[in-house]
Structures are given as structure tokens and as C-alpha cells.
Biopython code that builds the backbone (N, CA, C, O; Angstrom):
import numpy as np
from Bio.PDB.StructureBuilder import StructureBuilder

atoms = [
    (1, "UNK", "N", (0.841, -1.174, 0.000)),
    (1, "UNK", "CA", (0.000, 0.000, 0.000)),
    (1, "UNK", "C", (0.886, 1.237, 0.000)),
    (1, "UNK", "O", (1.965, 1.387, 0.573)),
    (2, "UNK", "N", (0.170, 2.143, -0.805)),
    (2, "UNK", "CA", (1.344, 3.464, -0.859)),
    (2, "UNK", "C", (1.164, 4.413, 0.195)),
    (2, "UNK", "O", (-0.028, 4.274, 0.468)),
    (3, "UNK", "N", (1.495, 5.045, 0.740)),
    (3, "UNK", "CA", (1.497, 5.962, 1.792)),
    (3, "UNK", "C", (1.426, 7.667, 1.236)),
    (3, "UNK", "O", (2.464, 8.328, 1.251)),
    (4, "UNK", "N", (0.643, 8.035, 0.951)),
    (4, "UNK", "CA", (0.410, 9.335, 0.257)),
    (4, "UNK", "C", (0.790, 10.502, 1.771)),
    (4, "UNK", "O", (0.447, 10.327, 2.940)),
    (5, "UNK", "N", (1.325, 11.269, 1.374)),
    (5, "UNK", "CA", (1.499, 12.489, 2.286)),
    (5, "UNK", "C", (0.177, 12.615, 2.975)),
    (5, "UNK", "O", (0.367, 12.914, 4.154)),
    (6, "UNK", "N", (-1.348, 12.475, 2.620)),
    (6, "UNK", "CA", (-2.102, 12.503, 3.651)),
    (6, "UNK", "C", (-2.424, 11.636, 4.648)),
    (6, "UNK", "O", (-2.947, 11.922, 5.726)),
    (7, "UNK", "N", (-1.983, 10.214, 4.116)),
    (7, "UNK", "CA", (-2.042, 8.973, 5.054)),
    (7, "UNK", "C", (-1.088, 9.511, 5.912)),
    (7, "UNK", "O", (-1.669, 9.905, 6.923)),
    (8, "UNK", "N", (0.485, 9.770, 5.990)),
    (8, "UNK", "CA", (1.548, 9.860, 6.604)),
    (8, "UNK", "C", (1.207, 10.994, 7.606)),
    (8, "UNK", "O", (1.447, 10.625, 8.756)),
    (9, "UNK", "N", (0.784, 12.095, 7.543)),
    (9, "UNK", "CA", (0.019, 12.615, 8.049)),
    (9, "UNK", "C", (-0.829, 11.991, 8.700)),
    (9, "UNK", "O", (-0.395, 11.522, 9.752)),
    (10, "UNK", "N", (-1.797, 11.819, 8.495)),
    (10, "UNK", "CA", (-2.770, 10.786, 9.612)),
    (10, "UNK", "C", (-2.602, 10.124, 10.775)),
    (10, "UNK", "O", (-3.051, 10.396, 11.889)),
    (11, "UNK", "N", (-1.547, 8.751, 10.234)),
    (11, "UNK", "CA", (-0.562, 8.135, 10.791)),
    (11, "UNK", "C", (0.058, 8.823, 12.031)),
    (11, "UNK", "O", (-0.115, 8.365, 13.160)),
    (12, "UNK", "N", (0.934, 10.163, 11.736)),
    (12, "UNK", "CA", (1.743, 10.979, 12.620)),
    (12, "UNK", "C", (1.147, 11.565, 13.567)),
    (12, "UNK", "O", (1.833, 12.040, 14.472)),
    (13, "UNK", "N", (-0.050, 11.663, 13.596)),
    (13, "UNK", "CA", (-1.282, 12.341, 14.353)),
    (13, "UNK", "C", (-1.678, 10.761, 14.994)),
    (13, "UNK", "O", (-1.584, 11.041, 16.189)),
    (14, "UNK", "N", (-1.920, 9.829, 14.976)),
    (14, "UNK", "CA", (-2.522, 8.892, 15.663)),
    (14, "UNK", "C", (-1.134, 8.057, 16.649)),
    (14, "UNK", "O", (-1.451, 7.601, 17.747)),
    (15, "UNK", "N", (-0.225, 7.968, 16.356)),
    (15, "UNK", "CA", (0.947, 7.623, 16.840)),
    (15, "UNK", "C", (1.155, 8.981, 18.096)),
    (15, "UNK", "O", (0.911, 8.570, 19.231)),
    (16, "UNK", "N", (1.536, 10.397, 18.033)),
    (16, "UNK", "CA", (1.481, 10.903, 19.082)),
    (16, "UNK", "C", (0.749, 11.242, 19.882)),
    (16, "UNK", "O", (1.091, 11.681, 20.980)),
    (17, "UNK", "N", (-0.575, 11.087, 19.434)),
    (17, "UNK", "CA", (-1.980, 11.139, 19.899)),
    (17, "UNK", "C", (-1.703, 10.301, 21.410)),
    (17, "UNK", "O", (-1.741, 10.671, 22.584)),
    (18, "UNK", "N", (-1.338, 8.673, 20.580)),
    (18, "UNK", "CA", (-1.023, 7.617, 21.524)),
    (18, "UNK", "C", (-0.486, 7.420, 22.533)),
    (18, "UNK", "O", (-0.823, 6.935, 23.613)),
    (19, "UNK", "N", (0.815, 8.023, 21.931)),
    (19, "UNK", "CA", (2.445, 7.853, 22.738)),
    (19, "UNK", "C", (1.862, 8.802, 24.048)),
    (19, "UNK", "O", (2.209, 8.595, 25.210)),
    (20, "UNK", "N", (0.892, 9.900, 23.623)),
    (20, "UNK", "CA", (0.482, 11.194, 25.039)),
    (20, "UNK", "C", (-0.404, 10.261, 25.591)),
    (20, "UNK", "O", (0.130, 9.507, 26.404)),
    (21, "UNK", "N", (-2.041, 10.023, 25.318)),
    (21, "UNK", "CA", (-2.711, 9.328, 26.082)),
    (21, "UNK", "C", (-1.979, 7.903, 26.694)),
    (21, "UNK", "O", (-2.355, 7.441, 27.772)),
    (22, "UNK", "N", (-1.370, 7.540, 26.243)),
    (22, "UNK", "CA", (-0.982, 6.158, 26.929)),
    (22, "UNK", "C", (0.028, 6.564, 28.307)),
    (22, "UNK", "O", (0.466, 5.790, 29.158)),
    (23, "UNK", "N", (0.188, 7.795, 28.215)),
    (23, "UNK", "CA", (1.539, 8.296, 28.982)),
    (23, "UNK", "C", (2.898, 7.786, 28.808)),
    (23, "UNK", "O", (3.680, 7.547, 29.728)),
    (24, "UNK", "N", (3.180, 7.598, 27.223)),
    (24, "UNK", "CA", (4.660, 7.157, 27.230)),
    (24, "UNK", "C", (5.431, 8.408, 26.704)),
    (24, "UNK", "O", (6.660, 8.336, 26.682)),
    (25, "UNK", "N", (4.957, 9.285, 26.377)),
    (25, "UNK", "CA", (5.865, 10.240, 26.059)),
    (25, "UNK", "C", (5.051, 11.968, 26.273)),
    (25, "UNK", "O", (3.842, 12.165, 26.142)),
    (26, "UNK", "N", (5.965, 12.908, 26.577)),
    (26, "UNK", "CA", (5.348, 14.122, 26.564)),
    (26, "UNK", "C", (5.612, 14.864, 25.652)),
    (26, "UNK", "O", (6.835, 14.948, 25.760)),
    (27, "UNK", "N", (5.276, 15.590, 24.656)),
    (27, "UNK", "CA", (5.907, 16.343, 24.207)),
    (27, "UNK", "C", (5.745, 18.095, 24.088)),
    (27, "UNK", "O", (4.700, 18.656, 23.757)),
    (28, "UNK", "N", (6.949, 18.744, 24.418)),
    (28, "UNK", "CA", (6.316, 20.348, 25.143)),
    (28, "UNK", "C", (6.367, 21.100, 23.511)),
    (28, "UNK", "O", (6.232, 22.315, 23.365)),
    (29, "UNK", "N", (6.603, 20.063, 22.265)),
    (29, "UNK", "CA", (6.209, 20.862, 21.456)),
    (29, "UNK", "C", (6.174, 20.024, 20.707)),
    (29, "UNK", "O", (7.112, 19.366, 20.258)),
    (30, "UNK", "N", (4.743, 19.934, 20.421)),
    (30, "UNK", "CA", (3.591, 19.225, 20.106)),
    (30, "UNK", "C", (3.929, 19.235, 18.545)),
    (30, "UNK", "O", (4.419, 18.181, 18.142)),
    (31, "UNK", "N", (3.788, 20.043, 17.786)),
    (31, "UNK", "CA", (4.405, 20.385, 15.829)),
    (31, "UNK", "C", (5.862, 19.680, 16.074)),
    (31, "UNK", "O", (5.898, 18.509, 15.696)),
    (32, "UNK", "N", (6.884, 20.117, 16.555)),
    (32, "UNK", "CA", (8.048, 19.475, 16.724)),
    (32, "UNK", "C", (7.896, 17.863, 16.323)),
    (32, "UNK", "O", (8.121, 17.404, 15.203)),
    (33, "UNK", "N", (7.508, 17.188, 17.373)),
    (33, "UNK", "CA", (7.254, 15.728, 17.836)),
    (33, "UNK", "C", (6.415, 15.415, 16.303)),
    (33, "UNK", "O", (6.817, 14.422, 15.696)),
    (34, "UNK", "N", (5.355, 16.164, 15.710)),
    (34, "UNK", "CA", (4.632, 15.590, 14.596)),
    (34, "UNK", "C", (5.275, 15.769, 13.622)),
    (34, "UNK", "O", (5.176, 14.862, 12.796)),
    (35, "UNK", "N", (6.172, 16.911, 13.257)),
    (35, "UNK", "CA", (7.112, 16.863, 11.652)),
    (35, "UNK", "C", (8.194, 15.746, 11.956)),
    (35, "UNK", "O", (8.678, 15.336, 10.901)),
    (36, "UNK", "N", (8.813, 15.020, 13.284)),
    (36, "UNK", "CA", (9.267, 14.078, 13.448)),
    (36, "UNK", "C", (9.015, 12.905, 13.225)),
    (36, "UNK", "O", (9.830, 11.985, 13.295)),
    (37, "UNK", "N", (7.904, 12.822, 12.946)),
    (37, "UNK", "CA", (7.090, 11.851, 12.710)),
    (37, "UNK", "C", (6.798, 11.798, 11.606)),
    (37, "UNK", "O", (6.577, 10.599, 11.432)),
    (38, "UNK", "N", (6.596, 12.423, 10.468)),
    (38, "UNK", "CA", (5.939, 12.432, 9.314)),
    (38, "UNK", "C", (7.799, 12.424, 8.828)),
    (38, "UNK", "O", (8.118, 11.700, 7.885)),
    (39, "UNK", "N", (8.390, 12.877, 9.214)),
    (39, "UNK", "CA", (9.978, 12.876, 8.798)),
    (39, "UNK", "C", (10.236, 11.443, 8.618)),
    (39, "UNK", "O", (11.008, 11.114, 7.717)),
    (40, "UNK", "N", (9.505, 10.243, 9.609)),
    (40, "UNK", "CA", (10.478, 8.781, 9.724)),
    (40, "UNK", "C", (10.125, 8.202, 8.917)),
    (40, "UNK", "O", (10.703, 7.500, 8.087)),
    (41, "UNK", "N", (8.022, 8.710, 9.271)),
    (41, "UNK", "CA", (7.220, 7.980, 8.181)),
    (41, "UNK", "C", (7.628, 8.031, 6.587)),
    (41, "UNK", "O", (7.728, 7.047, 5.855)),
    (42, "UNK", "N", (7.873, 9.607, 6.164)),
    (42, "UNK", "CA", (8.511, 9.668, 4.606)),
    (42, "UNK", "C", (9.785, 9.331, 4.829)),
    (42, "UNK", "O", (10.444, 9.259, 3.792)),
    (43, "UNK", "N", (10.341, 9.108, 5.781)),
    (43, "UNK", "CA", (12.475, 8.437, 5.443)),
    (43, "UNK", "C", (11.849, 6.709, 4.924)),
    (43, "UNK", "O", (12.024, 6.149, 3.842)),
    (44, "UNK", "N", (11.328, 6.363, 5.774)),
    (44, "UNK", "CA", (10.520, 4.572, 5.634)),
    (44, "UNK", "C", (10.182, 4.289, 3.775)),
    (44, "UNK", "O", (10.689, 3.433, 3.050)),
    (45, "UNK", "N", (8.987, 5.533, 3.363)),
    (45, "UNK", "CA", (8.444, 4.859, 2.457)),
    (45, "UNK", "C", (9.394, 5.418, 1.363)),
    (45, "UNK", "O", (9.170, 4.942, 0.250)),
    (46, "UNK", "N", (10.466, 6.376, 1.434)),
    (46, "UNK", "CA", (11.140, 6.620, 0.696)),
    (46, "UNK", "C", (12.409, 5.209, 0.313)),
    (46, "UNK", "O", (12.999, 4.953, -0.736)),
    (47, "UNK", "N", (12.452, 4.517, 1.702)),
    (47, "UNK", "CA", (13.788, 3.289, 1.655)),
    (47, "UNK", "C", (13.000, 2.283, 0.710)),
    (47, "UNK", "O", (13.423, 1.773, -0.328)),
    (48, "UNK", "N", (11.517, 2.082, 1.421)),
    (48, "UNK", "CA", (10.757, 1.161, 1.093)),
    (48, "UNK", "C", (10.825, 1.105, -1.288)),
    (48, "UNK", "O", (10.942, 0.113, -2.008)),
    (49, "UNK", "N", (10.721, 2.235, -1.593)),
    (49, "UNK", "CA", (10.956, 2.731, -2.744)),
    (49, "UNK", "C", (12.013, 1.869, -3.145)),
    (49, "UNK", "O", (11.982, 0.687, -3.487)),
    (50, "UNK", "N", (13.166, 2.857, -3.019)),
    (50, "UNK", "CA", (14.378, 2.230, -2.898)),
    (50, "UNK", "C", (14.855, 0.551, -3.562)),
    (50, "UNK", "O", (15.378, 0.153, -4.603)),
    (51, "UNK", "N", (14.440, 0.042, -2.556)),
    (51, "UNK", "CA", (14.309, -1.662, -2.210)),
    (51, "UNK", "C", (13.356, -1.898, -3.229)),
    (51, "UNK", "O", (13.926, -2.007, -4.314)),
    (52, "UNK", "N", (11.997, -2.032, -3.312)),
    (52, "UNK", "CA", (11.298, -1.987, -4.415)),
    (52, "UNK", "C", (12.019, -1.699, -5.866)),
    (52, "UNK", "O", (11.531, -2.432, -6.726)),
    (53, "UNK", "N", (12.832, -1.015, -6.266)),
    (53, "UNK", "CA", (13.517, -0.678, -7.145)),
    (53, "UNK", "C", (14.784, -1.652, -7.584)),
    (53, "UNK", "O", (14.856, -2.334, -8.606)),
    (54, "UNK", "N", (15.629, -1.541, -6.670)),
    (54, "UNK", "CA", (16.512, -2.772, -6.348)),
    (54, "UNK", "C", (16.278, -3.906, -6.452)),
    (54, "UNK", "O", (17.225, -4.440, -7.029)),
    (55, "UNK", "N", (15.174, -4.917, -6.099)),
    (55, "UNK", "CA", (14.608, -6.129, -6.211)),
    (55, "UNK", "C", (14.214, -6.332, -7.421)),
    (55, "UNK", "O", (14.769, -7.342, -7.852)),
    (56, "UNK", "N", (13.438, -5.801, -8.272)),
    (56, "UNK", "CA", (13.183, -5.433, -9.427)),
    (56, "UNK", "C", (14.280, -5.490, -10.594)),
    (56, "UNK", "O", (14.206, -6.133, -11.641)),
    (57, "UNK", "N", (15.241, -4.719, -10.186)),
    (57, "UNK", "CA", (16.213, -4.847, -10.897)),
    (57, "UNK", "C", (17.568, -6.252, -11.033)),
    (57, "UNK", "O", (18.157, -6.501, -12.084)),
    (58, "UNK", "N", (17.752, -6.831, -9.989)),
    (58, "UNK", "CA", (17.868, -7.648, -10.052)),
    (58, "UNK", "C", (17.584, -8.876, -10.571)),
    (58, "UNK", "O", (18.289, -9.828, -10.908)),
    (59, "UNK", "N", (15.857, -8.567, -10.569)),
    (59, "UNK", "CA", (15.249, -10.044, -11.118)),
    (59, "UNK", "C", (15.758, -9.794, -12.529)),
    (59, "UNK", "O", (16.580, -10.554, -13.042)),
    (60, "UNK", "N", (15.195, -8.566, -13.250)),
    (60, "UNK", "CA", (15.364, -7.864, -14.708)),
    (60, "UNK", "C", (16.878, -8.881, -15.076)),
    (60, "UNK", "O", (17.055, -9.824, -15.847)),
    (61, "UNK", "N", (17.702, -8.225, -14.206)),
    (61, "UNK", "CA", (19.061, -8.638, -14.750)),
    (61, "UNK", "C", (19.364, -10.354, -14.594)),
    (61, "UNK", "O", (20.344, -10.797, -15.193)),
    (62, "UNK", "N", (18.605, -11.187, -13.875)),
    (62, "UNK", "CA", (18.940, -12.051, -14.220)),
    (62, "UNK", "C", (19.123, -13.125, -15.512)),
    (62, "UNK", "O", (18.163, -12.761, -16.192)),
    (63, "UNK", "N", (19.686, -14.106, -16.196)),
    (63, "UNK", "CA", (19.952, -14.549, -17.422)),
    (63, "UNK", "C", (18.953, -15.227, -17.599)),
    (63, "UNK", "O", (18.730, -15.383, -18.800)),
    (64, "UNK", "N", (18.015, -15.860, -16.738)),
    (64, "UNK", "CA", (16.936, -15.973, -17.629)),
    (64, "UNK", "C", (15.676, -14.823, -17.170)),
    (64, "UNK", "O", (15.639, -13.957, -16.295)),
    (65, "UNK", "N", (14.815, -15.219, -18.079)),
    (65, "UNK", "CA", (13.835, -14.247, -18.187)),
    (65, "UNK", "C", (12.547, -14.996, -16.973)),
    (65, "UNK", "O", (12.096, -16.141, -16.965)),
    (66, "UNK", "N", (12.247, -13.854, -16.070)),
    (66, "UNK", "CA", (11.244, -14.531, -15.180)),
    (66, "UNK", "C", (10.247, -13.390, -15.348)),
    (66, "UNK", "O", (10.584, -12.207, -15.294)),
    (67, "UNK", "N", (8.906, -13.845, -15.572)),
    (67, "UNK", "CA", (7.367, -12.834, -15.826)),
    (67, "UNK", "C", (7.328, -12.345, -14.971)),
    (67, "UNK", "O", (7.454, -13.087, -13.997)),
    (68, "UNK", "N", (7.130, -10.754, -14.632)),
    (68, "UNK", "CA", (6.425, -10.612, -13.669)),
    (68, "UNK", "C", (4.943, -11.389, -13.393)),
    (68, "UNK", "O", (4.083, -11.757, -14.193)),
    (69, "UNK", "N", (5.029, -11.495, -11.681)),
    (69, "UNK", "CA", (3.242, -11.739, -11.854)),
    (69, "UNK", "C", (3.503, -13.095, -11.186)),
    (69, "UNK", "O", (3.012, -13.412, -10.103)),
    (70, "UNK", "N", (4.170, -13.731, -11.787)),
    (70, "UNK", "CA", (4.902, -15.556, -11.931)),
    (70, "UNK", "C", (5.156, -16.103, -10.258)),
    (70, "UNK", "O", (5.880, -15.347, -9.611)),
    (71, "UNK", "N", (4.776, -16.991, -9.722)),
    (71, "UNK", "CA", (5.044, -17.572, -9.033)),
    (71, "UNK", "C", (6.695, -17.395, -8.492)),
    (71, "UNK", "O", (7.361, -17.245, -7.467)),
    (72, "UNK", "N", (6.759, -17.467, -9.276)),
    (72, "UNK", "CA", (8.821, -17.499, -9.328)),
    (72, "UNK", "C", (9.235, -16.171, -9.126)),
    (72, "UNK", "O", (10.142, -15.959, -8.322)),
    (73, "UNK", "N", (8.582, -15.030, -9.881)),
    (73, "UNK", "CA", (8.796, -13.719, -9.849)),
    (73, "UNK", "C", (8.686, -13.460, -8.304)),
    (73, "UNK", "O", (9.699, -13.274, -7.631)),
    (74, "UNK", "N", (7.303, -13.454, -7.710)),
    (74, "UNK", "CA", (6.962, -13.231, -6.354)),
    (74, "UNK", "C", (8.430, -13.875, -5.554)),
    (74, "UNK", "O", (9.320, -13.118, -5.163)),
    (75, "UNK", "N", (8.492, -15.327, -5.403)),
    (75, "UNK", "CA", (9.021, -15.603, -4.406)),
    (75, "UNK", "C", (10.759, -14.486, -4.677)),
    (75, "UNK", "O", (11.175, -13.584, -3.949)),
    (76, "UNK", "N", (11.320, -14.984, -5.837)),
    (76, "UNK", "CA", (13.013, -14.287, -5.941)),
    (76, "UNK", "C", (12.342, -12.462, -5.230)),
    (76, "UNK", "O", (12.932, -11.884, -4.318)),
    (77, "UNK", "N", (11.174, -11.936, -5.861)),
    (77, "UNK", "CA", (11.052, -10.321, -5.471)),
    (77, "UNK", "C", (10.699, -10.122, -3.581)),
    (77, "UNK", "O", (10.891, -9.146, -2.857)),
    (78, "UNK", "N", (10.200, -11.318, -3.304)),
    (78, "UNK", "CA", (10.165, -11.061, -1.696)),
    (78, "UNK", "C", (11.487, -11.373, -0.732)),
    (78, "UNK", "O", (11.730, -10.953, 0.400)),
    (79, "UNK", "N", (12.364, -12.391, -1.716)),
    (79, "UNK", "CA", (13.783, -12.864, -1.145)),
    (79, "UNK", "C", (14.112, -11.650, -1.072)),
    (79, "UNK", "O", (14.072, -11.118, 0.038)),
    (80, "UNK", "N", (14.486, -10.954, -2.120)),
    (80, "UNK", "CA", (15.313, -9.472, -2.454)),
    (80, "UNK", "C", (14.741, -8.808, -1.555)),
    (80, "UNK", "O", (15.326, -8.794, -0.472)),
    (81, "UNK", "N", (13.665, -8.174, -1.641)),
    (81, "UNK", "CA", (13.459, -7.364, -0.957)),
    (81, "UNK", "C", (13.864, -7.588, 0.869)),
    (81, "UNK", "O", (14.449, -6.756, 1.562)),
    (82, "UNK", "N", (13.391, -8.842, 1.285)),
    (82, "UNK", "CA", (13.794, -9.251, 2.465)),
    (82, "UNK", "C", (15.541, -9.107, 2.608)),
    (82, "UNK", "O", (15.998, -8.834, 3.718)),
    (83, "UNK", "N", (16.085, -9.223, 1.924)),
    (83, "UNK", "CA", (17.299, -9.225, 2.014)),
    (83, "UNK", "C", (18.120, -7.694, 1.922)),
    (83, "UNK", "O", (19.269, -7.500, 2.318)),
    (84, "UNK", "N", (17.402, -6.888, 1.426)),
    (84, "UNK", "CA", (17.543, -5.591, 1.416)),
    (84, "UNK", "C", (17.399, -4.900, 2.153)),
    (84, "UNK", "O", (18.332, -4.179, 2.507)),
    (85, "UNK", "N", (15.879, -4.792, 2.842)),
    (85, "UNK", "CA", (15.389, -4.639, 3.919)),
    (85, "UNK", "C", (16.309, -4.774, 5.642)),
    (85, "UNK", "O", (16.421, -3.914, 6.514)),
    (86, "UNK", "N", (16.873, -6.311, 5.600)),
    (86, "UNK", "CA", (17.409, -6.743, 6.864)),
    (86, "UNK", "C", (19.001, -5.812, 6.535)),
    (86, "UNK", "O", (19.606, -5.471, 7.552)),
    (87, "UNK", "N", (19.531, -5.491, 5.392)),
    (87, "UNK", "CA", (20.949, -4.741, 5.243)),
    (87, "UNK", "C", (20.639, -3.122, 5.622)),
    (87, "UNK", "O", (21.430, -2.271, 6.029)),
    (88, "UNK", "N", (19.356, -3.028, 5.370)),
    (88, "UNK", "CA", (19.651, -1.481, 5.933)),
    (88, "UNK", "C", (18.785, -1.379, 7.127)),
    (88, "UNK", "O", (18.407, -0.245, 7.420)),
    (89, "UNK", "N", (18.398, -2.388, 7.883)),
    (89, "UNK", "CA", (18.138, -2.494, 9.171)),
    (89, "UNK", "C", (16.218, -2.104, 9.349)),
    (89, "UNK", "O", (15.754, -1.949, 10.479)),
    (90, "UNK", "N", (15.468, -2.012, 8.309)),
    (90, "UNK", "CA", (14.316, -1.422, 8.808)),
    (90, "UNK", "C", (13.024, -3.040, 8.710)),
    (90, "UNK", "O", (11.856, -2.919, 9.078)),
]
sb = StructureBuilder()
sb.init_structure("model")
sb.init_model(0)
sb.init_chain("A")
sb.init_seg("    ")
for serial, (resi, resn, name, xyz) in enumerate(atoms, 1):
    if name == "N":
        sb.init_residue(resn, " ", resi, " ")
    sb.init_atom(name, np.array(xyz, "f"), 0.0, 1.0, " ", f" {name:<3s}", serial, name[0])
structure = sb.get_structure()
């Protein structure tokens, strides 16, 4: 699912919403704490990109030709990506 600047938004508002009512965090400036948030959320779907791109390309380059769509496609594009994913730690 894509994360459009208004979801991420949303998101950033329900997460500190939380973190206050639950009493795990305070924050004495409230905008601060939310562009922090919408900052991790777009650093995330920007890596998420990234990786998506990378996996992709890989399959492309391999010597034989695999369909997207393909049984085979899925599993090598979730390896990659998993493997991408665990190297830059998210």
C-alpha cells in the first residue's frame, strides 16, 4: 500500500496522539514531535521505494527471463526485498 502524504500525516497524528494518552511520552512541542514523525514515516516509504527498485532490478538482470506476476517472480522479489530490507536495518 502506498502511503500518500495525507495517510503519513494521519498516521503521525494517531501515533502521538497515543504515545500522550498512553503516557509514554510528553511532548512540550507538540508540531516538533509531529514533523518528526511524518519525517520517519517519509524516510521509511522513501527506503521502502528504494528496495522496491533494487529487487526489481535484479530479477530484470537475471539470465533468464522470469514474468512478472509468476510464481517465481513473487518468491526471488520477496527474497530481495527481504534481504535488502534486513541490510539497511528497517
Amino acid at each position: 500500500m502506498r502511503l500518500t502524504e495525507d495517510r503519513i500525516s494521519h498516521l503521525s497524528h494517531l501515533v502521538i496522539d497515543r504515545l500522550y494518552k498512553d503516557d509514554l511520552a510528553d511532548f512540550p512541542d507538540e508540531a516538533a514531535a509531529l514533523r518528526e514523525a511524518k519525517s520517519a514515516f517519509t524516510a521509511y516509504v522513501r527506503a521502502e521505494d528504494e528496495v522496491d527498485t533494487l529487487a526489481r532490478q535484479k530479477i530484470a538482470r537475471l539470465s533468464r527471463r522470469v514474468p512478472e506476476g509468476g510464481r517465481e517472480w513473487e518468491i526471488l522479489y520477496r527474497k530481495y526485498v527481504e534481504e535488502e530490507m534486513a541490510k539497511r536495518k528497517l
